[in-house]
C-alpha positions in Angstrom: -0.7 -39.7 2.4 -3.0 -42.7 0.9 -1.8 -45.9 -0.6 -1.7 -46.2 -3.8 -4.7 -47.7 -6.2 -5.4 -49.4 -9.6 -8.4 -47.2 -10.4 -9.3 -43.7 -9.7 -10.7 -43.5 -5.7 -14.5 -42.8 -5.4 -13.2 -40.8 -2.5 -9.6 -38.9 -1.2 -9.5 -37.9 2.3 -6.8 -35.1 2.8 -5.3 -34.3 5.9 -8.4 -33.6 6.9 -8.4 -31.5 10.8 -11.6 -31.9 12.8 -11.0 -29.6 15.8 -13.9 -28.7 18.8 -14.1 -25.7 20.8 -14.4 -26.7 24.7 -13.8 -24.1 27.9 -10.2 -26.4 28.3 -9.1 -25.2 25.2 -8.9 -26.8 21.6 -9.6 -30.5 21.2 -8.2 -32.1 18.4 -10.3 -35.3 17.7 -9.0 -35.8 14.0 -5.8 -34.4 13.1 -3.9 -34.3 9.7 -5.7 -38.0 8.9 -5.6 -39.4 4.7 -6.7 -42.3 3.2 -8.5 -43.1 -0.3 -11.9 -45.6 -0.4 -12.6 -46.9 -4.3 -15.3 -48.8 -5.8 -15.8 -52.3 -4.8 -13.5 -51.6 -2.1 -14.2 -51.5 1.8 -12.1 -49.7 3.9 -12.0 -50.8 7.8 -11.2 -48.0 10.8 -10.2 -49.2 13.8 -9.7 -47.9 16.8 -10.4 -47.2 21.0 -13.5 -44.8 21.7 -12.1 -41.6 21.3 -9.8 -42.1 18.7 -11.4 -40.1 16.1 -13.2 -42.8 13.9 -17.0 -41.6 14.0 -16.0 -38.0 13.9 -13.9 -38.8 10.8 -16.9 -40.0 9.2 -19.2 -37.5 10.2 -17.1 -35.0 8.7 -17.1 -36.7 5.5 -20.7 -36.2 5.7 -20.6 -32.4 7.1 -22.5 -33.6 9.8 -20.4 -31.8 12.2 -22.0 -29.3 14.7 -20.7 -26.5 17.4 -18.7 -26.2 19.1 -16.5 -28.9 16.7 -15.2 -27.8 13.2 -13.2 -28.8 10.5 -10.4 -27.1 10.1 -8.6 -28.4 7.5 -7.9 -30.3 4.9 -9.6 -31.8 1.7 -12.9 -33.7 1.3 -13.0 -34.8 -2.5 -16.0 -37.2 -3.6 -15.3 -38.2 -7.1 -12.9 -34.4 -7.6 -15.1 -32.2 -5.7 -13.8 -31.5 -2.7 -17.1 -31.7 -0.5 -15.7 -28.6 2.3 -15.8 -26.3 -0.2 -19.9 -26.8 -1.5 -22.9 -25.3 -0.2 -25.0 -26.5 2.7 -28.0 -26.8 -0.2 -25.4 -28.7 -2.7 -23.9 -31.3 0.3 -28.2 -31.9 1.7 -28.3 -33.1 -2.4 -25.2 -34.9 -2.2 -26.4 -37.2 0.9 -28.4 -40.0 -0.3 -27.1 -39.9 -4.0 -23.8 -40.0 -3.6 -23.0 -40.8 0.0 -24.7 -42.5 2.2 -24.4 -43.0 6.1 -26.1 -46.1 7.9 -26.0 -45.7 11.7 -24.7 -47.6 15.1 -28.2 -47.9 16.6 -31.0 -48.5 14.0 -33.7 -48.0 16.8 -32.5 -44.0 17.8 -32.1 -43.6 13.8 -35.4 -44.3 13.1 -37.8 -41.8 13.6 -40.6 -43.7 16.0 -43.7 -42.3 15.1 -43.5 -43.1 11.6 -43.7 -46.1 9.2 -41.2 -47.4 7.3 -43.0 -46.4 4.1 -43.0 -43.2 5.0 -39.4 -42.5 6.4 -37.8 -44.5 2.8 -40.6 -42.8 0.6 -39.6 -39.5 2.0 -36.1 -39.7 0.7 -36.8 -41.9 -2.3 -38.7 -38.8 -3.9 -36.6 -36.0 -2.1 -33.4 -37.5 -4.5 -35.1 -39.5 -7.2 -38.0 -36.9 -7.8 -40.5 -39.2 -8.2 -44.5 -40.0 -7.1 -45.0 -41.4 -4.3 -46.3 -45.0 -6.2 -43.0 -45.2 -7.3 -41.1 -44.8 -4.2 -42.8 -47.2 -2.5 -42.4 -49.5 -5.3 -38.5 -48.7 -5.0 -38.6 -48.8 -0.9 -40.3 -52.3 -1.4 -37.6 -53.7 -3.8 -34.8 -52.2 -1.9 -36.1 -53.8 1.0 -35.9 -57.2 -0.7 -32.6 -56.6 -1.8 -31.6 -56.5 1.8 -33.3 -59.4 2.6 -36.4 -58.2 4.7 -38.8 -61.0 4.6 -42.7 -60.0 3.3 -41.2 -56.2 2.4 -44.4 -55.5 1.2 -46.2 -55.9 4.7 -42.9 -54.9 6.4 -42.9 -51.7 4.9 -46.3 -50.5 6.7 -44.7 -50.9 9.9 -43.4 -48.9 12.4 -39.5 -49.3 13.7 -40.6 -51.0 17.5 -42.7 -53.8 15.1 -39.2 -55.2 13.9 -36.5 -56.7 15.1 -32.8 -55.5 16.0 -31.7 -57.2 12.6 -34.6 -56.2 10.9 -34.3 -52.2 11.7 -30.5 -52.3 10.5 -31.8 -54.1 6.8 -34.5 -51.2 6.9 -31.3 -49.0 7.7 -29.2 -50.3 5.2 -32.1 -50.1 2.4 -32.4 -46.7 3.1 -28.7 -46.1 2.4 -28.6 -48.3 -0.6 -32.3 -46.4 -2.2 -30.6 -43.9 -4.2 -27.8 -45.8 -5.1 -25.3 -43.9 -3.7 -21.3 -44.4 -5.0 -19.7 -44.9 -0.7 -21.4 -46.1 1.9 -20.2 -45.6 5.3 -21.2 -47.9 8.2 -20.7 -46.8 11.2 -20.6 -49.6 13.7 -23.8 -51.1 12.7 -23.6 -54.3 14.0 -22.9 -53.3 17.5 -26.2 -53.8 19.2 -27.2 -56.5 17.7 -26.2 -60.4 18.6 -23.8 -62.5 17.1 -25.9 -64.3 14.5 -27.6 -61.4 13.5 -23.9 -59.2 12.9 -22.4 -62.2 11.0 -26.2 -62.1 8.4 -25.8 -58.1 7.9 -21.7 -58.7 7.6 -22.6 -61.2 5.0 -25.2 -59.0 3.7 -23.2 -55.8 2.9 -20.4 -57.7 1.6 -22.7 -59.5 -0.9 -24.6 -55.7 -1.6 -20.7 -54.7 -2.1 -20.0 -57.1 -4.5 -23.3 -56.7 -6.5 -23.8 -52.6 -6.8 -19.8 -51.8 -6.2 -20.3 -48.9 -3.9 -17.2 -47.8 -1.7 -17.7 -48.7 1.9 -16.2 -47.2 4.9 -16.6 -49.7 7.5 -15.6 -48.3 11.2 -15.3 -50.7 14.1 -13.4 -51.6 17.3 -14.3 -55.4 16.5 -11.1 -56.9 15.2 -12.9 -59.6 13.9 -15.5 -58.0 11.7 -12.9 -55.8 10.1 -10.3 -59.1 9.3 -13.7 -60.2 7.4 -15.1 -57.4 5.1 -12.3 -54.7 5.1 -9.9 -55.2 2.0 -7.7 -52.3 3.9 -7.9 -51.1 7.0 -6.4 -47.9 9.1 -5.4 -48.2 12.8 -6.3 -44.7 14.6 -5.2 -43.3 17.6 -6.0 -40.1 19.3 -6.7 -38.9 16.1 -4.4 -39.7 14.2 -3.2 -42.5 11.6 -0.8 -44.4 12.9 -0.8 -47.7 10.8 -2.2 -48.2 7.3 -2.1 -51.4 5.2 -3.8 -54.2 3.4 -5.9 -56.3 6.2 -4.0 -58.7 5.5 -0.9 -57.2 6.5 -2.4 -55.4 9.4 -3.4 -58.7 11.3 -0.3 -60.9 9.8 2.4 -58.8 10.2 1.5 -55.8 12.5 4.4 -53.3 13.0 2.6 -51.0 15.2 3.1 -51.4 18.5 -0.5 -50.2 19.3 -1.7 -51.9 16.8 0.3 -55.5 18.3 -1.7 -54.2 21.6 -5.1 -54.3 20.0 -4.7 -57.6 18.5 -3.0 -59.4 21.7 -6.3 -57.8 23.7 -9.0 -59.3 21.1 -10.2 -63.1 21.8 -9.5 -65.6 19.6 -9.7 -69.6 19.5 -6.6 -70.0 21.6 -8.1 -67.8 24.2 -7.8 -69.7 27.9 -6.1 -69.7 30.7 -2.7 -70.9 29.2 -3.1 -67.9 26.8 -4.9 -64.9 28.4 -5.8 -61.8 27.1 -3.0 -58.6 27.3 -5.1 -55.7 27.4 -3.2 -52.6 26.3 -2.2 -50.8 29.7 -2.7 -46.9 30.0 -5.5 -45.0 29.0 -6.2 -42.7 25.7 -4.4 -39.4 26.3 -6.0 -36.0 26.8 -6.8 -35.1 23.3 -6.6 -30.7 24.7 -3.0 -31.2 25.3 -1.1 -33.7 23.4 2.6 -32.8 23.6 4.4 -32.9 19.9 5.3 -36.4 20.4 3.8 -39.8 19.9 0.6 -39.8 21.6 1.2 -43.4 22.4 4.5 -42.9 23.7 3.1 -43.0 27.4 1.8 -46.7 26.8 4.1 -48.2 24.9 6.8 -51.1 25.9 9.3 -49.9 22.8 9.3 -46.1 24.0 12.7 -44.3 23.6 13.6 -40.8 24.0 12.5 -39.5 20.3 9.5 -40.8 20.8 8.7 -38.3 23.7 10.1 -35.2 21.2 8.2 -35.5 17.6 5.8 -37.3 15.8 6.7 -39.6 13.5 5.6 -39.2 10.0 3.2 -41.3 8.6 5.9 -43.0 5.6 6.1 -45.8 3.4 7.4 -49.1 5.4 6.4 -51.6 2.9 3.8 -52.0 -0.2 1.0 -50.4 0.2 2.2 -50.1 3.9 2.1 -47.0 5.9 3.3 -46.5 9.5 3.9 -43.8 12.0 6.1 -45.2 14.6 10.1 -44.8 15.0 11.0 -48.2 16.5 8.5 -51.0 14.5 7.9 -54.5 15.7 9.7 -56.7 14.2 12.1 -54.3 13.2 15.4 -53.2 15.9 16.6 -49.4 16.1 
């Protein structure tokens, strides 16, 4: 299920099954998750490690290697649905149309060669063009992103920049080909505070200019509340909450999603206000029981929550939730 849109999505995520083979048994890390991403938009994805947000992605991009495999659902990038193509027609497809930027810029980055060469490489692999005019394009790509001198910059190898300055090199390489989505997988992570709020600023600005789609996946609450226009709570891979951001931080009805936001900092952070971190940990993903996987770490538990899942249905505009006794509202 997706929440509705005023244009046509760039991309439509259907209950899309990302399953990995393991001696225990069958490990479901993404199961029967939707959503829809359209131009100009960013969509957030939060969630604990383990809940299935990288892996979504990655199967976006096909990127997904034994023993894990998707199993079902639809992929579809501007109506094709991207499981059903070729490996030849998706190795096109990544850099034109959909490009992926990375958690850690210095293991992205091959070490042993130059910046020149790694853009150049995939400027003329997708734009077919000399290698004049893929520097050209890696140089003005790399201004675009705000990397200072770009024309020295670009002759140098990744452990010559900074953490900041190997994430705009990232970033430029995503944005080369002009790709339609973008999808950012924690990229800000590893670097400090100043530097995550300049490439926060920096993608939303890129956004707002070339109006690519961009997925945005964190487990910073704060980030998201900033660039996300909609965001989706996961949980042991599934969707339990979707909703404008604004909705998901002012009037959270999920009771994980409550958790996550009472166990973030904020300004009234102290001792007269400490954090509540969410207690319990993730559930074994090789044998869920039918029910809510959050059942076992929940303070609003009752005794359908231990028997079935709850759908994932409408609970106000634009508002999806999968949860049978909401915050805020009484059974």
């Amino acid at each position: 299920m997706s929440m509705s849109m005023n244009q046509s999505p760039i991309l439509e995520v259907k209950h899309l099954q990302t399953y990995f083979d393991t001696p225990r048994g069958e490990l479901r890390a993404v199961d029967n998750v939707s959503f829809t991403v359209s131009a100009g938009e960013c969509l957030g994805i939060i969630g604990e490690s383990g809940s299935g947000k990288t892996v979504s992605c990655l199967s976006i991009m096909r990127l997904i290697d034994k023993p894990g495999r998707i199993a079902g659902g639809e992929v579809l990038f501007q109506g094709r649905n991207l499981l059903a193509l070729s490996a030849k027609e998706m190795e096109e497809l990544r850099g034109t149309g959909i490009s992926m930027v990375f958690q850690d810029p210095l293991t992205s980055l091959n070490p042993v060669f130059t910046v020149e060469r790694q853009m150049c490489d995939v400027i003329m692999r997708h734009r077919h063009c000399s290698q004049k005019e893929a520097r050209e394009r890696a140089i003005t790509v790399l201004g675009q992103v705000g990397v200072p001198a770009a024309e020295e910059r670009v002759g140098q190898f990744p452990f010559q920049l900074s953490g900041g300055l190997r994430q705009r090199v990232m970033i430029a390489m995503a944005l080369s080909c002009d790709p339609k989505l973008i999808i950012a997988d924690e990229p800000t992570t590893a670097l400090d505070v100043s530097i995550q709020a300049q490439i926060l600023d920096l993608l939303q600005d890129l956004k707002t200019q070339f109006q690519f789609a961009l997925i945005f996946v964190s487990h910073d609450l704060g980030v998201i509340a900033n660039l996300s226009d909609k965001v989706i709570i996961m949980y042991a891979g599934k969707a339990v909450e979707m909703a404008p951001t604004e909705t998901v931080f002012d009037a959270p009805a999920h009771p994980y999603t409550v958790g996550l936001l009472h166990s973030a900092p904020n300004l009234n952070s102290d001792r007269r206000f400490p954090l509540q971190p969410i207690e319990g940990v993730l559930p074994d993903l090789i044998n869920l029981p039918p029910a809510c996987p959050f059942s076992p770490r929940c303070g609003r538990r009752m005794p359908e929550c231990d028997e079935k899942m709850p759908p994932l249905s409408p609970f106000g505009p634009e508002h999806l939730l999968a949860c049978y006794h909401p915050v805020g509202r009484e059974a």
